[in-house]
C-alpha positions, -999 to +999 in steps of 0.1 A: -467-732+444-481-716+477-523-724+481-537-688+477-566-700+503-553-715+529-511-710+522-501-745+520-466-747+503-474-771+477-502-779+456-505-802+422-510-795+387-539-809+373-539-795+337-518-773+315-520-759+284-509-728+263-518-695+257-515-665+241-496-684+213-475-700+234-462-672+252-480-683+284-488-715+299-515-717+321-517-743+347-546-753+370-537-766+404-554-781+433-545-781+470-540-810+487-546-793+520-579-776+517-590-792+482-594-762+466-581-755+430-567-724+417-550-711+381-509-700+376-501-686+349-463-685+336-447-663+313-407-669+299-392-636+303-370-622+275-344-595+293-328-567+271-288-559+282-285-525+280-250-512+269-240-501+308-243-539+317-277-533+331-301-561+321-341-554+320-374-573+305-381-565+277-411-541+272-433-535+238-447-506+256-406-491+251-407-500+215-441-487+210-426-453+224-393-449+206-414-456+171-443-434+177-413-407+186-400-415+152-431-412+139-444-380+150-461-361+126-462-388+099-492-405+086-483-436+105-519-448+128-510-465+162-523-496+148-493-496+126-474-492+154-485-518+176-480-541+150-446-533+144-442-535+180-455-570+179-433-583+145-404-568+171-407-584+197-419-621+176-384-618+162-360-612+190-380-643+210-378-662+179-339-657+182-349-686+216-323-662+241-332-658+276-314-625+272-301-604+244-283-570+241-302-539+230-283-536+202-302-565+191-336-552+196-328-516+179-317-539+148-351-559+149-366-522+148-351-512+120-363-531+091-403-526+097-396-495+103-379-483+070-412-504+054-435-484+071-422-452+069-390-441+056-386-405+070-396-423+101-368-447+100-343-420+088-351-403+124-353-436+147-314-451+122-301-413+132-306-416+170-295-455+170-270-453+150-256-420+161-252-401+134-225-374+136-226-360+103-250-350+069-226-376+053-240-398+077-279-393+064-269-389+028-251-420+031-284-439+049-306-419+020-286-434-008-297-471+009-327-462+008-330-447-029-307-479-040-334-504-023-363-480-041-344-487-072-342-521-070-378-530-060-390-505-095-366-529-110-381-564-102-419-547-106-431-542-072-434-508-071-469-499-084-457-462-098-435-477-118-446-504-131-455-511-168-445-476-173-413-473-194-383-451-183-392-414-184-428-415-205-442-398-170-417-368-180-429-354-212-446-324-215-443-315-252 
C-alpha cells in the first residue's frame, strides 16, 4: 500500500481488526520511509451478474429502490425498507460467492417482501417474474391465501385465533 504522505510503495501493517460486523477490516499501517502511520480500510465486494452477462457490485441503494417502487402507496415506512434491504443483502453474502446472478438477489427479495406487505410483493413477484397473464396473479394470490390459511391453522394469526370457524359471521 502506497504512503498517502510521502508516496512510498510499501508500508507495514501494524494492527487489524473488523468492522462493521465483519464486513470491513480495518488496518492501520506505518511507513517505513517517513514513519508516519495511516488507516486502510477493505471491503469484500459482492458483484451481481445481470442476465446480459454484465457483472456489477451489488448496491442496497438498488434494492432499497425497486421495494420502495413496490411499495408505493402502501403503509410500508422507509425504516421497513431499509431493513429489508439489509436482511437482503445479509443473505445473498451469507451464500459466501464472490459473485452471484440477479436472479438470485430478486429471489432473496421476495420472501421479506411478501411478510411485509403482500400487495407490495404481488407488484415487485409481477415485474420479476414477468407475469403475462391474470392467471398469472390469481395463481401467485392463491400462494398467498394458501400460506394465510396455513399460519390461521397452526395459531399464528392473531384474527383467528381462539375464535372457532365462522362465529365472527353471525348476525342473527
Amino acid at each position: 500500500m502506497r504512503c498517502p504522505y510521502c508516496r512510498h510503495a510499501d508500508s507495514r501493517v501494524v494492527d487489524s481488526r473488523e468492522a462493521d460486523d465483519g464486513q470491513l477490516i480495518r488496518r492501520r499501517r506505518a511507513c517505513p520511509e517517513c514513519g508516519k502511520r495511516f488507516t486502510t480500510v477493505e471491503e469484500a465486494v459482492l458483484a451481481v451478474v445481470k442476465r446480459s452477462g454484465v457483472t456489477e457490485p451489488f448496491s442496497r441503494t438498488k434494492i432499497i429502490g425497486g421495494v420502495r417502487k413496490a411499495c408505493q402507496g402502501r403503509p410500508v415506512d422507509e425504516d421497513s425498507i431499509a431493513l429489508l434491504a439489509q436482511k437482503v443483502e445479509e443473505t445473498v453474502r451469507a451464500k459466501g460467492a464472490a459473485e452471484l446472478p440477479s436472479h438470485e438477489v430478486g429471489l432473496a427479495i421476495l420472501g421479506p417482501l411478501r411478510d411485509l406487505d403482500e400487495v407490495a410483493y404481488l407488484r415487485f413477484a409481477s415485474v420479476y417474474r414477468s407475469f403475462d397473464s391474470l392467471a398469472d396473479f390469481e395463481r401467485e394470490i392463491e400462494t398467498l391465501r394458501a400460506a394465510a390459511r396455513a399460519r390461521v391453522g397452526a395459531g399464528s394469526d392473531p384474527a383467528g385465533a381462539g375464535a372457532p370457524a365462522g362465529a365472527a359471521d353471525h348476525t342473527n
